[in-house]
C-alpha positions in Angstrom: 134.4 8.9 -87.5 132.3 11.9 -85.9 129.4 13.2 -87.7 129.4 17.5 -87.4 125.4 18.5 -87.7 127.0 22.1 -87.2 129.2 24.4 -88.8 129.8 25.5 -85.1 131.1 21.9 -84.1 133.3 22.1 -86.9 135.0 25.3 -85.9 135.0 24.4 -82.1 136.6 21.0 -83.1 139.5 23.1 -85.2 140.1 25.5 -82.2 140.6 22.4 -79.8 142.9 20.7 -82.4 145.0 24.1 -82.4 145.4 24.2 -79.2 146.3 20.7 -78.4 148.7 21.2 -81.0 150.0 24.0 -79.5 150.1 22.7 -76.3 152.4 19.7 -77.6 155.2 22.3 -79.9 155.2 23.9 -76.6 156.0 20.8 -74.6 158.5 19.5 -77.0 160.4 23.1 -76.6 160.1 22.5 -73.0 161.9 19.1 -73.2 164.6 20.1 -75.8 165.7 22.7 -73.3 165.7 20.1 -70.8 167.9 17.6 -72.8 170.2 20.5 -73.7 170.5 21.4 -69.7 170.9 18.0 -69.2 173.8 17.5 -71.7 175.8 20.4 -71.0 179.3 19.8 -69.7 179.0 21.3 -66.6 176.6 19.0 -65.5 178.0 15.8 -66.7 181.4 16.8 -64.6 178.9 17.6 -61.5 177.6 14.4 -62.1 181.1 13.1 -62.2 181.8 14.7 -58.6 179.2 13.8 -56.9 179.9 9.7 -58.2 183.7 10.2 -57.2 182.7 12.0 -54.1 180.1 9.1 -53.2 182.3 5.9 -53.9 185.3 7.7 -52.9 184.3 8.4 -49.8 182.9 4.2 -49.0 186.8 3.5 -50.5 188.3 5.4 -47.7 185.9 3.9 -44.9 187.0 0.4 -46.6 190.7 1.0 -46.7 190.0 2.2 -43.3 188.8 -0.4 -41.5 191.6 -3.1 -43.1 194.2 -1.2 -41.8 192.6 -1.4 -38.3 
């Protein structure tokens, strides 16, 4: 537990606590944006593309080379 010896250190404490806790509401907007980008359906059928486009394309080269 901290001991103030000044009103001062008081008040310079409170600010600091603000803006940490600003800082954090700020960064937890940040992220819920992020996870709402991140779920949108768009990007889950990009996502979806780029899997069928990657495996897809190593099912080809493997069908490929059995018929030769």
């Amino acid at each position: 537990m901290k001991v103030y010896q000044s009103f001062e250190e008081i008040d310079e404490d409170l600010k600091r606590h603000n803006l940490e806790r600003q800082i954090a509401l700020e960064e937890l907007k940040l992220t819920k944006n992020q996870i709402s980008e991140d779920l949108a359906p768009m990007n889950w059928l990009d996502t979806f593309f780029k899997l069928f486009y990657k495996y897809g394309f190593w099912i080809f080269i493997k069908r490929l080379f059995k018929k030769l």
